[in-house]
C-alpha positions in Angstrom: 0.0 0.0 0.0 3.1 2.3 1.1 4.0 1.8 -2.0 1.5 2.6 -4.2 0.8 5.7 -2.4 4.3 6.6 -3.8 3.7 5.5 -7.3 1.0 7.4 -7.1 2.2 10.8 -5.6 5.4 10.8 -7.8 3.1 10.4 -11.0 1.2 13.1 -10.1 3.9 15.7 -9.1 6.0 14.4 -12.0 2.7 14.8 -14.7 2.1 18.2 -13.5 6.0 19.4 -13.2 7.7 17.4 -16.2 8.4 20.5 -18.2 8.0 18.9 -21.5 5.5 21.4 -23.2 6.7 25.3 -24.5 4.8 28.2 -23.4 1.3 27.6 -23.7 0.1 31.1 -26.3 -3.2 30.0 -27.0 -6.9 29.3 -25.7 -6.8 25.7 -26.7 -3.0 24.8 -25.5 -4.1 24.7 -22.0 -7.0 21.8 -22.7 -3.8 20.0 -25.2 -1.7 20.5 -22.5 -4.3 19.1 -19.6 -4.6 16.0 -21.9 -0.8 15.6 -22.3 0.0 15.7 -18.5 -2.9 13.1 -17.9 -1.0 11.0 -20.3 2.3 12.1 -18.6 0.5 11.3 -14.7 -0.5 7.3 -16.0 2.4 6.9 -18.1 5.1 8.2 -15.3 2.9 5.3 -12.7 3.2 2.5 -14.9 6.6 3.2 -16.0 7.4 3.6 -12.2 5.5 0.1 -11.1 6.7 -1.9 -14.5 10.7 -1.0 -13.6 9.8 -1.5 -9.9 9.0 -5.0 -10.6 11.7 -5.7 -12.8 14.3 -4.6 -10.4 12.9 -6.5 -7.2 12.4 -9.3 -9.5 15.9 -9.6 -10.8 17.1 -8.8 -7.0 15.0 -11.3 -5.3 15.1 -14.5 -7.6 18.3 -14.0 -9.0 20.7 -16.9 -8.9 23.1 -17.7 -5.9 26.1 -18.4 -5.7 26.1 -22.8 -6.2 23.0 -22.9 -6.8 22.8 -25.0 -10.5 19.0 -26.5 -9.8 16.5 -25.4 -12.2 13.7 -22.8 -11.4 10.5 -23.6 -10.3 8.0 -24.4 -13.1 5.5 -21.9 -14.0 1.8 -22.2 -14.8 -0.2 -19.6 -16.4 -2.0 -17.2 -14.4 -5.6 -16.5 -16.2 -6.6 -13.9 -13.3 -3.0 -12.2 -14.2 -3.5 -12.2 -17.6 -7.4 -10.7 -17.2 -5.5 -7.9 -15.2 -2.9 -6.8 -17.5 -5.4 -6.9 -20.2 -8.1 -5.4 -19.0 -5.9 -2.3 -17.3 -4.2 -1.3 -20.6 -7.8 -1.5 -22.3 -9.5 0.5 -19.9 -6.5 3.3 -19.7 -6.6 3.6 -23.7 -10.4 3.8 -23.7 -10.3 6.5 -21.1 -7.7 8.4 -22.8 -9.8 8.3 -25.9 -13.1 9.8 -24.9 -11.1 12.6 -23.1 -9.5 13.2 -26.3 -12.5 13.1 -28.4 -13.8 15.5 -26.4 -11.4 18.2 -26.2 -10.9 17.5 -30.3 -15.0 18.6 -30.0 -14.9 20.9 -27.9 -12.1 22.6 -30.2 -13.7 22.8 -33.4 -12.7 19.3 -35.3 -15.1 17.3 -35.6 -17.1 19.9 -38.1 -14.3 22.5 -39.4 -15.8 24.7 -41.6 -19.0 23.1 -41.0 -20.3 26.8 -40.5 -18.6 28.2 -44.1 -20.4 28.5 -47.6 -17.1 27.8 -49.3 -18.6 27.3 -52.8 -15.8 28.5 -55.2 -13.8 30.3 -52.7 -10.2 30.6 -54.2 -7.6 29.1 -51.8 -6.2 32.6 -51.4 -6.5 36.4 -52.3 -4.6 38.2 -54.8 -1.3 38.9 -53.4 -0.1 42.7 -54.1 3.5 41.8 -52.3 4.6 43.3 -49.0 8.1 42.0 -48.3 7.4 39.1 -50.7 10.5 38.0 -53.4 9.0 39.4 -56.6 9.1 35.8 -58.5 6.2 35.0 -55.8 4.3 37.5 -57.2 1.8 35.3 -59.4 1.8 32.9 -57.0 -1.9 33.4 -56.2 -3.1 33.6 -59.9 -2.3 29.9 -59.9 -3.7 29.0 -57.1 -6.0 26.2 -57.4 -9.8 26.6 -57.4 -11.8 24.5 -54.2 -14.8 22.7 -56.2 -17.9 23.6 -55.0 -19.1 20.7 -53.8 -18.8 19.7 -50.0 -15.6 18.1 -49.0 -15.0 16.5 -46.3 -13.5 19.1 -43.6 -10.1 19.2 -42.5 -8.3 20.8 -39.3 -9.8 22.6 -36.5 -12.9 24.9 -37.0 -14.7 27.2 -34.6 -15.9 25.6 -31.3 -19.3 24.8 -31.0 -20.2 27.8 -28.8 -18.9 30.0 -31.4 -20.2 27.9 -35.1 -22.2 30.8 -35.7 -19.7 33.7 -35.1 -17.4 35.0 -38.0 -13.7 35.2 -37.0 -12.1 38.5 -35.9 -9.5 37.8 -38.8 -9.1 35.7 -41.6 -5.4 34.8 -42.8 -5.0 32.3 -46.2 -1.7 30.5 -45.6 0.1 29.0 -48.6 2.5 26.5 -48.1 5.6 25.9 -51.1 8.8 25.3 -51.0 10.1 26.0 -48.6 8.5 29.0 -47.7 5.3 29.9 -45.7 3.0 32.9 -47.4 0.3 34.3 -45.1 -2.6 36.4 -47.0 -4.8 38.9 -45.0 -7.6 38.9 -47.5 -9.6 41.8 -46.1 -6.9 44.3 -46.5 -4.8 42.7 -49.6 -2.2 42.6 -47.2 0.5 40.0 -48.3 3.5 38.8 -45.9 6.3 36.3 -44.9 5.6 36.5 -41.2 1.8 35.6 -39.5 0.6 38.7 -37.6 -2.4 38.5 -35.2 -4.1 40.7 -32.4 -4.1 39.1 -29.3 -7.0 37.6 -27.7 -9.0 37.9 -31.2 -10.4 34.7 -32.8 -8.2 33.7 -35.8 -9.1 31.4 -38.3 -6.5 29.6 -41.5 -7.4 29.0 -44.3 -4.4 26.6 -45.0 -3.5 25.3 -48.5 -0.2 23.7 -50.4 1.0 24.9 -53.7 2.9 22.5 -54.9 3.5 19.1 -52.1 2.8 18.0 -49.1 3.0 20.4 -46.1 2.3 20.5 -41.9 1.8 23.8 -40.8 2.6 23.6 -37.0 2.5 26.0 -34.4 4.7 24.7 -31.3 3.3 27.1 -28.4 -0.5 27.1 -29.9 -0.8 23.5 -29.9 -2.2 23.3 -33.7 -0.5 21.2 -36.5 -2.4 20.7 -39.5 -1.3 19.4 -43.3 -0.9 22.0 -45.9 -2.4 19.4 -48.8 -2.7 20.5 -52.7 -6.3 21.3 -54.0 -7.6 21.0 -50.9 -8.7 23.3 -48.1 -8.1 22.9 -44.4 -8.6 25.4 -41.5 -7.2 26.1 -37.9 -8.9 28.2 -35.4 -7.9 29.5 -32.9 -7.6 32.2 -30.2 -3.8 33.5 -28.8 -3.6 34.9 -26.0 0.6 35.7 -25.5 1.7 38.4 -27.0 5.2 37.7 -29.1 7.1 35.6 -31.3 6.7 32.2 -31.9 7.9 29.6 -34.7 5.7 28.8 -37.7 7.6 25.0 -38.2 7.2 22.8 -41.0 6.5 19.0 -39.9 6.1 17.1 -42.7 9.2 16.2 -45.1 8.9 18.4 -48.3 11.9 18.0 -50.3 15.5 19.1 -49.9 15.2 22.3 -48.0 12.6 21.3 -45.2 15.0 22.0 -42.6 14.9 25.7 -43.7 11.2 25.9 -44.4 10.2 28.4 -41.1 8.4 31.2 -40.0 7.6 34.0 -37.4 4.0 34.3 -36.0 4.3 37.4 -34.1 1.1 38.2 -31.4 0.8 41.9 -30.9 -1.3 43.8 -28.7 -4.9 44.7 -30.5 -3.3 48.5 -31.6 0.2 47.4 -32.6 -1.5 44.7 -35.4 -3.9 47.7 -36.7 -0.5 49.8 -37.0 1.5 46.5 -38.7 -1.6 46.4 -40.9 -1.9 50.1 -41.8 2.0 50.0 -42.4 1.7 46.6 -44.5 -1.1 48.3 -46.4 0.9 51.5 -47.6 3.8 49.3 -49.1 1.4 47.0 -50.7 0.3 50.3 -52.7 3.5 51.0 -54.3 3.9 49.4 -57.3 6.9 46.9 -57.0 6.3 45.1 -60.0 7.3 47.8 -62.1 10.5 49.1 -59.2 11.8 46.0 -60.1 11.6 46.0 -63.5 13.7 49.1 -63.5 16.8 48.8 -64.8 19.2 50.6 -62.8 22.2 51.0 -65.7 19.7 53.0 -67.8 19.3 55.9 -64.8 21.2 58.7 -64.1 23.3 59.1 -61.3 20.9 61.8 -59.9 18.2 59.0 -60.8 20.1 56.1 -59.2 20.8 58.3 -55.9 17.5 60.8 -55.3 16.0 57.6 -53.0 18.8 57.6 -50.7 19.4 61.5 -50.5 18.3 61.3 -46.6 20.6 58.4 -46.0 23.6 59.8 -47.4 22.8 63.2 -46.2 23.6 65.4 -49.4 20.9 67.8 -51.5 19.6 67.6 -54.6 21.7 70.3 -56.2 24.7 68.4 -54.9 23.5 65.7 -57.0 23.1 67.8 -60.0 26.6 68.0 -60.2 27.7 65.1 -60.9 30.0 64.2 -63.8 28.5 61.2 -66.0 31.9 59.7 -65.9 32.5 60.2 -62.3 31.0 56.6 -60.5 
């Protein structure tokens, strides 16, 4: 009994205290988290009691010293085998109606059971804010979703909040190796995922070209970025700062590199991101990039960078062709 009072306390401290887990940024890490430490509590008691008994077994009936006799014959043990049979089954059954619930409870038996999807493009025209100009089409070839109903994939809105629009909507594309986050209400294109904390974000989470796992570490949520067809996370962080966007699911040669910063701000620092995002995603960088810099002028070449290098225009007016 002594004993099993220990099992049992050590399992318990250890499941609650095992330090395992990253921060915990979102609403529905802490019910992932509960889950994994229940797992942690039985796991840490059988691991305990199955070593236990190994050790004592291999003290106790070792062999001494002149002793050559053979062991004692052993008969099978029906009541033993019932036990160790039935304890597992009941553990794993357990385990797998408190899973099913919290996977309900989040949002995945029905994602986007509450959308009209129809022939919603995977993602919104992209006008590039920090985005490598030969991404540029990216979007225009993104592949249609059919209108009829698919079965859903990821994690949709709870069922408390079915009926409730998200705060923001953010169309992920996955390629390699590179994630590309799309903030379709603003034509706000980026590298990085930007959200307001405490706001309900959904992802509208596609592939390009293979095979992807968009996985955030601290919010609990993994889900496959598959081709041609649409999958959603929702969810709600409530941490403000930085955090890994981490690719889990081998995509080629560069996987390793394929990362990305999700960066929580404070409700009035994403509307100031946004705003920022919003006046480069007006200038037209198609065409600055088209621009051949060996058919400007010096003055032509150096006018954007007057402030930096601190001289005025007339300075640059003097310039000598030939002087470079």
């Amino acid at each position: 009994m002594l004993a099993g009072i220990g099992v049992t306390l050590i399992s318990l401290w250890y499941g609650q205290n095992h330090g395992l887990l990253p921060i915990a940024a979102s609403d529905e890490a802490s019910d992932i988290d509960a889950l994994f430490n229940t797992m942690m509590t039985i796991s840490t008691g059988l691991f305990i009691m199955v070593q236990g008994i190994l050790i004592v077994a291999a003290i106790k009936y070792r062999r001494r010293q002149g002793d050559n006799t053979d062991g004692p014959p052993w008969h099978d043990n029906f009541p033993l085998e019932i036990l160790w049979t039935a304890v597992p089954a009941v553990i794993i059954l357990g385990i797998g109606v408190y899973s099913f619930e919290i996977y309900n409870s989040m949002g995945g038996l029905d994602p986007m059971g509450n959308h009209d999807h129809g022939t919603m493009q995977a993602h919104s025209k992209m006008r590039g804010s920090a985005i490598a100009a030969t991404l540029s089409d990216t979007p225009q070839n993104a592949p249609q979703i059919p209108s009829q109903k698919l079965y859903a994939l990821g994690v949709g809105a709870s069922p408390e909040n079915e009926d409730k629009p998200a705060d923001l909507v953010v169309n992920v594309t996955g390629l390699q190796y590179a994630w590309i986050f799309s903030y379709p209400e603003s034509g706000v294109s980026s590298g990085e995922l930007h959200m307001p904390v405490n706001r309900d974000v959904q992802l509208n989470i596609s592939a390009q070209d293979v095979l992807h796992a968009f996985w955030l570490p601290e919010f609990r949520l993994k889900q496959d970025a598959i081709p041609g067809r649409p999958s959603e996370l929702r969810f709600t962080p409530t941490k403000t700062g930085e955090y890994r966007v981490v690719c889990a699911e081998l995509c080629g040669a560069y996987h390793g590199a394929m990362k990305a910063l999700a960066v929580v701000h404070a409700p009035e620092e994403f509307d100031s991101w946004l705003q920022s995002q919003q006046v480069a995603s007006s200038q037209n960088l198609e065409q600055a990039v088209a621009v051949n810099p060996g058919e400007l002028s010096d003055g032509e070449f150096l006018a954007p960078y007057v402030r930096e290098i601190k001289i005025n225009s007339e300075t640059l007016e003097q310039l000598h062709p030939t002087h470079h």
